[in-house]
C-alpha positions, 0 to 999 in steps of 0.5 A: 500500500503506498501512502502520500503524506502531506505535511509542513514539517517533519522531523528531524528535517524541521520541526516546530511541535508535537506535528513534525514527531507524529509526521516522521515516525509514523512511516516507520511504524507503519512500514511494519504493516506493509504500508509505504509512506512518500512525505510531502514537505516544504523546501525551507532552508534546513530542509534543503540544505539536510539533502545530501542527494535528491533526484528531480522528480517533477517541475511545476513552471508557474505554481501560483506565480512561482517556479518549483520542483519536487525532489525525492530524497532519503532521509533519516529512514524517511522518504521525502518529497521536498517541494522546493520552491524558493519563491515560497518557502527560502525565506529567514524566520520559521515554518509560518513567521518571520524573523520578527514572529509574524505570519508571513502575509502570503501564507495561504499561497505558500500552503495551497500550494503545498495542497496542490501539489500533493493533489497532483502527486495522488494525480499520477504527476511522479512518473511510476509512483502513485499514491493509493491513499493520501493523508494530510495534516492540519490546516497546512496541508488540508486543501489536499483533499479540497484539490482532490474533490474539486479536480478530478481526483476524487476516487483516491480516498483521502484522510484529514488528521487533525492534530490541533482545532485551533488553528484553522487556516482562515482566511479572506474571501479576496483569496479564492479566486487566485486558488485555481479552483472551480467556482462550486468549491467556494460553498458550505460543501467545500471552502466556505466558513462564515463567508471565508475561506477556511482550509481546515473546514474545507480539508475537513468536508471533503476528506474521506476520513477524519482522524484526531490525534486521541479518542478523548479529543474526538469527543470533545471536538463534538462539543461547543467547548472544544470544537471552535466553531467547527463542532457542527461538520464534526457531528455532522461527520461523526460516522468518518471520524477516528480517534487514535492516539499518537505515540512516539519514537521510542528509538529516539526516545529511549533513556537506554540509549540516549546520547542527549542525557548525561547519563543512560538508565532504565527502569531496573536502575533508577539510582542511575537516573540521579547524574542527569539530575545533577546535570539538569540542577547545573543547567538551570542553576538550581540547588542541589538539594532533595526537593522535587523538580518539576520541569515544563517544555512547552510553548508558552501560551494560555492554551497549555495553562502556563498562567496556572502555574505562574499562579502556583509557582511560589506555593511550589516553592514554599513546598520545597520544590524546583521548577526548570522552564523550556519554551517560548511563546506568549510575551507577557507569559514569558515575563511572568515566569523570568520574574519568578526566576528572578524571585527565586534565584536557586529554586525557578530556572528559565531557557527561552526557546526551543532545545531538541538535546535540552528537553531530553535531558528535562525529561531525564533528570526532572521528577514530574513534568507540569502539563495544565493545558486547558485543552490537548488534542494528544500531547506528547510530552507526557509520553516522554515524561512516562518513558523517562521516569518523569511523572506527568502531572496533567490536567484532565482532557483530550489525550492526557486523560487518554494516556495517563492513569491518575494515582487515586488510591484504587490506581495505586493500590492496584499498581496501574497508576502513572501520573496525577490528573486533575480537574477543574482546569484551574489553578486551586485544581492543579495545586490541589494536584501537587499536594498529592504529588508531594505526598507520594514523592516523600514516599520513595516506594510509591514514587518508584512504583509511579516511576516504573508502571510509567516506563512499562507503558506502551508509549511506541506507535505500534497499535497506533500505527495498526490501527491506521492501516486498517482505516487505510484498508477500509478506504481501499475497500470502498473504492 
């Protein structure tokens, strides 16, 4: 079975959140269930200059104005497609915003043709290779299937995976006539959304399946709460919809082995674990002394909660407890919290930004990892937290809920409890979540149980991963 994959980022040849892990191990995994996976992915800069052979595998003159070609490549196991068009996509900055931090203006150029492109590919445009199913991801990649339906396409079943709701790819009317689409396509059936032209809505209506990154997640998006305007197609399309939670790559994720951490460990040799610890204490400038430390590696946004635990960061240090902080985001967030550094000089730690080796050795040597957020489609930083022997603390929704067994006593007593849940989603339910935290860390025997079921989940990709391939058989048997 040959799949199409269409995404803006993938990892490790760019990556700016959990979307580029998903987007580059879920080909491995799936390579065990006979499922070939092509990666669709923008030429930026990084991902350019990461080929150390490509070969010229189609050419578009004028794509929306601008010259481009997609060249095969292999890379890190994966097998990419780099739509490599300068005029788009060599530009300083990131993926979505430049050097300043804001949305390039021509951004809905930049992914429709992304979208365009990978239509063409599912059309047979790679001379002897043609995809049987076509899988996109977010707003970035949604007007794939929209292409499909509206060009001539449409007996090539297409997946719609959404990894976040909120982000939407909305944009003004003024912009479908540059699109290169049929007029029908701007209506309630295709594009349209409140008189705009919205990518993910549009991705959404025509895909033949909808997945979303945990089953949790594919409930609340039903709701008014969680569903951000889209909640009515997501009932309307409930009978397609999947909820499948993602894991991670536990080669790359695997504290046995791990050459980011100071020093390796497993679940048979926990004291091992101390060294990155120390490492961790050291890096953010922490005492070295035997309170807990509770690390964040997460953007820095209201969504993720992270002014709930501005709310509680001098109750935890009162408690006795570190916190060590990696991510960047919201300005006013990141004040907040390099003012607590400041406050709190040898407890609070803070690194601006975003360090690939750093978040490693977070998960190693801290021991909790705070993830408040107000909603998560999956998360993943917890399934690192898990593999790792660093609890996560989570609040209750989406795919925490899904992935976590919180430590109630029957959880404990039955020895299945991994981390702590908490509801409501505020900053009183999060403290009251710490106290229990504390409690069980002052009882190394039951710290070290949490530790140990956690590091015994299966956090790989395998049974997501098989359960992908049957929605793609499924697809196939409907052609």
């Amino acid at each position: 079975m040959n799949v199409l994959s269409v995404a803006s980022e993938v990892f490790p040849l760019i990556k700016t959140g959990g979307l580029a892990d998903v987007a580059g191990a879920l080909p491995v995994a799936l390579a065990g269930h006979g499922v070939r996976v092509r990666t669709l992915v923008p030429g930026y800069p990084a991902v350019v200059q990461s080929l150390t052979s490509s070969e010229v595998v189609a050419e578009f003159p004028d794509l929306f104005g601008e010259e481009a070609r997609v060249l095969a490549a292999t890379h890190a196991g994966l097998d990419i497609l780099v739509l490599d068009a300068p005029g788009f996509f060599d530009r300083t900055g990131g993926p979505y915003t430049d050097a300043t931090g804001k949305d390039f203006v021509d951004n809905w150029k930049r992914f429709a043709a992304l979208s365009y492109v990978g239509a063409e590919i599912a059309r047979g445009r790679i001379a002897g290779w043609k995809p049987d199913i076509v899988h996109a991801h977010d707003w970035q990649a949604a007007m794939t299937p929209v292409y499909m339906r509206f060009t001539g396409i449409a007996n090539t079943p297409s997946v719609m995976t959404v990894h976040n709701l909120a982000f939407q790819g909305q944009f003004g009317p003024q912009i479908f006539p540059s699109l290169a689409l049929p007029p029908e396509a701007f209506s309630v059936d295709g594009l349209e959304y409140y008189g705009d032209v919205g990518f993910l809505k549009g991705g959404l209506q025509t895909a033949w399946a909808i997945t979303t990154v945990s089953p949790t997640y594919a409930h609340e998006i039903m709701m008014p709460e969680f569903g951000m305007g889209l909640e009515g197609l997501m009932n309307a399309r409930a009978s397609e919809l999947w909820g499948i939670v993602n894991g991670i790559d536990t080669a790359i994720w695997n504290p046995e082995l791990d050459p980011h951490i100071a020093g390796t460990f497993s679940a048979g040799s926990l004291r091992r674990r101390l060294v990155n610890r120390k490492a961790l204490s050291d890096r953010f400038g922490l005492h070295d002394d035997q309170g807990p430390i509770f690390c964040v590696v997460s953007r820095l946004t209201w969504q993720k909660g992270i002014d709930l635990i501005i709310e509680v960061v001098d109750w935890i240090v009162s408690q006795g407890g570190k916190l060590a902080v990696l991510g960047s985001g919201d300005q006013g967030l990141e004040g907040a919290l390099l003012a607590a550094a400041s406050r709190h000089r040898g407890r609070v730690g803070i690194a601006i930004g975003y360090d690939e080796p750093l978040s490693h050795l977070m998960q190693a040597g801290a021991d909790a990892i705070l993830i408040p957020s107000r909603f998560e489609p999956c998360g993943l930083t917890q399934l690192y937290g898990l593999r790792y022997g660093c609890i996560p603390v989570v609040a209750r929704t989406g795919g925490l809920a899904d992935t976590v067994i919180d430590a109630n006593q029957a959880a404990l007593t039955a020895r299945v409890a991994t981390g702590f849940q908490f509801t409501p989603i505020n900053a009183e339910g999060l403290r009251q979540a710490l106290r229990r935290v504390f409690k069980a860390y002052h009882e190394p025997k039951v710290w070290a149980r949490l530790q140990n079921q956690g590091m015994k989940s299966d956090v790989s990709w395998e049974h997501s991963a098989e359960r992908y391939a049957h929605l793609y058989s499924s697809l196939l048997a409907r052609v």
